[in-house]
C-alpha positions as CSV (number, residue, x, y, z in Angstrom):
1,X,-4.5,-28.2,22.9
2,X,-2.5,-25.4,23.6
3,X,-0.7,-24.1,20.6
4,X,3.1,-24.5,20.8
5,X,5.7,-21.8,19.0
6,X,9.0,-22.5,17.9
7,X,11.5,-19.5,17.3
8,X,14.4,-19.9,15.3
9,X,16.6,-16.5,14.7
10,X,18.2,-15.6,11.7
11,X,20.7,-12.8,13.1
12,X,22.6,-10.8,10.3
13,X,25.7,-8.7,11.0
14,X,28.4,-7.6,9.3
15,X,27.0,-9.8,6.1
16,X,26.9,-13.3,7.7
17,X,23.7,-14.9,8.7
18,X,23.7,-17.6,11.4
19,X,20.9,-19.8,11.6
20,X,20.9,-22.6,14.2
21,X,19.6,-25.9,12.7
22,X,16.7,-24.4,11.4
23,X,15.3,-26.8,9.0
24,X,16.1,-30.1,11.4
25,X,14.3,-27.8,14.3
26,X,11.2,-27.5,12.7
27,X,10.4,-30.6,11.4
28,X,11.2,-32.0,14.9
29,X,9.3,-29.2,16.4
30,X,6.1,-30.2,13.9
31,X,6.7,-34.1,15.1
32,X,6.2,-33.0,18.6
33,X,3.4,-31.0,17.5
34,X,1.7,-34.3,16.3
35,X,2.7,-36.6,18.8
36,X,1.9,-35.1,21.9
37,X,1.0,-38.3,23.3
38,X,4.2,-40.1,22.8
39,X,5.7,-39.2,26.6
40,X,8.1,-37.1,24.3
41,X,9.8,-40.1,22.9
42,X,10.2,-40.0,19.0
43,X,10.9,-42.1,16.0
44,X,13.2,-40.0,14.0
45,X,12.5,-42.5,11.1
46,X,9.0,-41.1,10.5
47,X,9.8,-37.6,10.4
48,X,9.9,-38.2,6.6
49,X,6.5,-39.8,6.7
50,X,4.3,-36.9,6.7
51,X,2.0,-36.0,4.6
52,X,3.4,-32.1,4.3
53,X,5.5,-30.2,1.6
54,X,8.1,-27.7,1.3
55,X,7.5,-24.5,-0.8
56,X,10.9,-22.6,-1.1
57,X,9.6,-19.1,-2.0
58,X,12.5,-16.5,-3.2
59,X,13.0,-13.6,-5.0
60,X,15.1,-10.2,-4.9
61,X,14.6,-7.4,-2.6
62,X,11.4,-5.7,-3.2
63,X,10.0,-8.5,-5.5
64,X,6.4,-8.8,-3.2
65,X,7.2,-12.1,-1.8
66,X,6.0,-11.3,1.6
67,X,2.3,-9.7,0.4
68,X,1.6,-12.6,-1.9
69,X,2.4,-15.5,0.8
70,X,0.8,-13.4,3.2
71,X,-2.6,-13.3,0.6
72,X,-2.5,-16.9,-0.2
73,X,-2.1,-18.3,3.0
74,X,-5.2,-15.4,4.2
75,X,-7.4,-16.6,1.4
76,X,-7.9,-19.9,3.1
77,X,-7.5,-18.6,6.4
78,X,-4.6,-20.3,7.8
79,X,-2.6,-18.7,10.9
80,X,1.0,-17.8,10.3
81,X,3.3,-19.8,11.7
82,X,6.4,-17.1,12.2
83,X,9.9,-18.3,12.9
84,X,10.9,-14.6,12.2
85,X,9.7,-12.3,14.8
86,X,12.0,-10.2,14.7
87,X,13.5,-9.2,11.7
88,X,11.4,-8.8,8.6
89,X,10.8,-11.0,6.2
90,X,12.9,-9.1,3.6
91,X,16.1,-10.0,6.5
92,X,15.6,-13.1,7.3
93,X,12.8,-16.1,6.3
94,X,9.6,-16.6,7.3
95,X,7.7,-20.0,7.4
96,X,3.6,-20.0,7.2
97,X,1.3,-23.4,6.3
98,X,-1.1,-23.8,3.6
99,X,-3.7,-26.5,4.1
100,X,-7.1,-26.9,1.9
101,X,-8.0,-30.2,3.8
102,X,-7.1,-32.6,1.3
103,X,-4.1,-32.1,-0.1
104,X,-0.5,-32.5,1.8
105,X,-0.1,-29.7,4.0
106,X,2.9,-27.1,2.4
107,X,4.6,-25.5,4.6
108,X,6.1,-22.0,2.7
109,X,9.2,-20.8,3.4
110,X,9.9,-17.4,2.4
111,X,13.5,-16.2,2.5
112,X,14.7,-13.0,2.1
113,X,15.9,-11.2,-1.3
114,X,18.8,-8.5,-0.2
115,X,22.1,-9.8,-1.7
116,X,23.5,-10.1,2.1
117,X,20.8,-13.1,2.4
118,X,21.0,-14.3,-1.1
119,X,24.6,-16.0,-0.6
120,X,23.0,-18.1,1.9
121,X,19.8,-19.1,-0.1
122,X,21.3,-22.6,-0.9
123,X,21.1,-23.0,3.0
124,X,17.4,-23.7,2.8
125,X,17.8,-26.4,-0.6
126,X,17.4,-29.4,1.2
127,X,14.1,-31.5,0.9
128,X,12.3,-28.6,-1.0
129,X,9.2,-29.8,-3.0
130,X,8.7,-26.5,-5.3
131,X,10.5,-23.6,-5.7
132,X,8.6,-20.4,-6.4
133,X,10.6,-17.4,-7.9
134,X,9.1,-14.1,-7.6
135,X,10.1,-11.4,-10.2
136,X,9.4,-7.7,-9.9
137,X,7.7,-7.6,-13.4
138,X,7.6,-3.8,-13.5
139,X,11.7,-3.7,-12.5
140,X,13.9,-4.3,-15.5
141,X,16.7,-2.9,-13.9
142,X,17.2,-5.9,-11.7
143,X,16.2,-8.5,-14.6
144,X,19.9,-9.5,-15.1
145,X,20.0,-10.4,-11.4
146,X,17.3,-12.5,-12.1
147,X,18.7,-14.3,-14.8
148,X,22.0,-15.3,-12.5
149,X,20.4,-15.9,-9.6
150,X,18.0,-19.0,-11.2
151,X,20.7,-20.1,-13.6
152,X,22.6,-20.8,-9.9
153,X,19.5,-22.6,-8.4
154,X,19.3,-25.1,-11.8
155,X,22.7,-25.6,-10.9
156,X,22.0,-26.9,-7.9
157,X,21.8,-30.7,-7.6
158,X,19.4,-30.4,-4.6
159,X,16.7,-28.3,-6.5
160,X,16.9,-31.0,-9.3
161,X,13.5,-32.2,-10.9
162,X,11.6,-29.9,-8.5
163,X,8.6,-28.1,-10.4
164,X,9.3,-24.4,-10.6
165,X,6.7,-21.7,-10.6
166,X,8.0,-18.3,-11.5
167,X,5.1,-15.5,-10.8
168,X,5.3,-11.9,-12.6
169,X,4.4,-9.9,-10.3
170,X,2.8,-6.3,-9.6
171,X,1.2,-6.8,-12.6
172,X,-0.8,-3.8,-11.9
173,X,2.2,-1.0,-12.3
174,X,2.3,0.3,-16.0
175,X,4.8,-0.8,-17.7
176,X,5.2,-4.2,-16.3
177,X,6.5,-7.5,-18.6
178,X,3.9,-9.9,-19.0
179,X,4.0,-13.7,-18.4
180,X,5.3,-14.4,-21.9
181,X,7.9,-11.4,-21.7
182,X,9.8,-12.9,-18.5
183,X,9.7,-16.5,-19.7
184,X,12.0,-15.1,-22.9
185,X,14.0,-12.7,-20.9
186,X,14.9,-15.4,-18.1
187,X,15.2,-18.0,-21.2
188,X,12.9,-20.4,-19.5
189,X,12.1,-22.6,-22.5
190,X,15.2,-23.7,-22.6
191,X,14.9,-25.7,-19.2
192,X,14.8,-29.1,-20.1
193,X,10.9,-30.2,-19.3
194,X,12.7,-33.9,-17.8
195,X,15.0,-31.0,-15.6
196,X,11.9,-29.2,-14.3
197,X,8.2,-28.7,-14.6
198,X,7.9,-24.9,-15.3
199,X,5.3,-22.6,-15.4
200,X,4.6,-18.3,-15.1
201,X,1.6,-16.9,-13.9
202,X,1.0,-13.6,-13.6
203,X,0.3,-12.0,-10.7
204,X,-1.0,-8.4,-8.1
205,X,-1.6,-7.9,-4.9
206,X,-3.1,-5.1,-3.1
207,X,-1.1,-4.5,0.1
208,X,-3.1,-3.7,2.7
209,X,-6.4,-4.9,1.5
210,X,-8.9,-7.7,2.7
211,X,-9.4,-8.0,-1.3
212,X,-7.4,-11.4,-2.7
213,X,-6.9,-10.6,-6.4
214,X,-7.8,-13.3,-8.8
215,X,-4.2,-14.2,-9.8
216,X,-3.4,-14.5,-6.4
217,X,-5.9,-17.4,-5.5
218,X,-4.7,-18.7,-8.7
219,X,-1.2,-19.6,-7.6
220,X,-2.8,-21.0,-4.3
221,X,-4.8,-23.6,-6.5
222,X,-1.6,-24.3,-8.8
223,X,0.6,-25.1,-5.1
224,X,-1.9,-27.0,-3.5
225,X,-2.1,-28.9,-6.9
226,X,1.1,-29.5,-7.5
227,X,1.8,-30.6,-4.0
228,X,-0.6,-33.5,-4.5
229,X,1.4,-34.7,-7.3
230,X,4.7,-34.8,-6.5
């Protein structure tokens, strides 16, 4: 079947971000994609029904979300599904799909971290499964914006109860706060365990490299996982 490609453009200027429909486009486009035989007529009740998830990965500027989605998605050899061909991931969001076979397929969205996109963050809330927050272990400058920027998202009544995986990453820079470091510093035992499942892993990539580092394939198996559970 020939593939089909849906483009949705995120378009900054002047600090506002318009995104048309975005979310409601793509899991119309992915019920078209599945029901090419239905003359092009659709239920719009059963767009719920399927068996995928929705990974909201986010992070600040710089934190590495685009090399490790890019690695965990490679290291089962999925094709990236891009809704951001133009900009770069770090200026808009990108969308890719995890699939092992057996568990619900996730589909990751990956939104950018500069604090012109951050305001609209809560724009992609809706429907997410698990929220992954990345953290520039090695960076304890921008720590503090860390710490505000997940206090807003457990604020938010749309992200309530959804398991959160926070990943220390670039693990391999000198210096860098380990797992049990960035728990205390973002006060992460404090989140109610009925609130939200949490967990830290730490992890490194090596951009530019066929090579999937261990802690890399490790946060593959804790999504695929958790998707199967929730």
């Amino acid at each position: 079947m020939m593939g089909f490609k849906l483009k949705v453009f995120v378009v900054i200027s002047s600090g506002v971000v318009l995104s048309v429909c975005t979310y409601a486009a793509y899991r119309i486009w992915k019920k078209r994609l599945n029901s090419a035989d239905d003359e092009g007529f659709e239920d719009v009740s059963k767009l719920e029904e399927t068996l995928e998830k929705k990974v909201l990965v986010l992070g600040l500027e710089g934190s590495g979300k685009s090399t490790l989605v890019s690695q965990i998605v490679k290291e089962v050899g999925q094709k990236c599904v891009a809704f951001n061909s133009i900009y770069k991931p770090t200026e808009g969001f990108n969308v890719t799909s995890l699939s092992d076979g057996t568990s619900p397929t996730i589909n990751i969205w990956e939104i950018g971290g500069k604090e012109s996109v951050r305001r609209y963050w809560a724009k992609f809330f809706q429907d997410t499964d698990i929220l992954v927050f990345v953290v520039d272990a090695s960076n304890n400058s921008n720590l503090s914006i860390v710490v505000s920027e997940i206090k807003s998202l457990l604020g938010d009544a749309r992200l309530a109860s959804v398991p959160i995986l926070v990943l220390a990453n670039k693990q391999d820079v000198v210096g860098a706060l380990g797992a049990e470091q960035i728990s205390n510093v973002l006060d992460l035992k404090s989140i109610p365990s009925r609130s939200h499942q949490v967990k830290v892993l730490e992890t490194q990539t090596k951009s530019g490299s066929n090579e999937i580092h261990p802690t890399v394939c490790e946060v593959r198996k804790v999504l695929l996982k958790l998707s199967s559970h929730i």
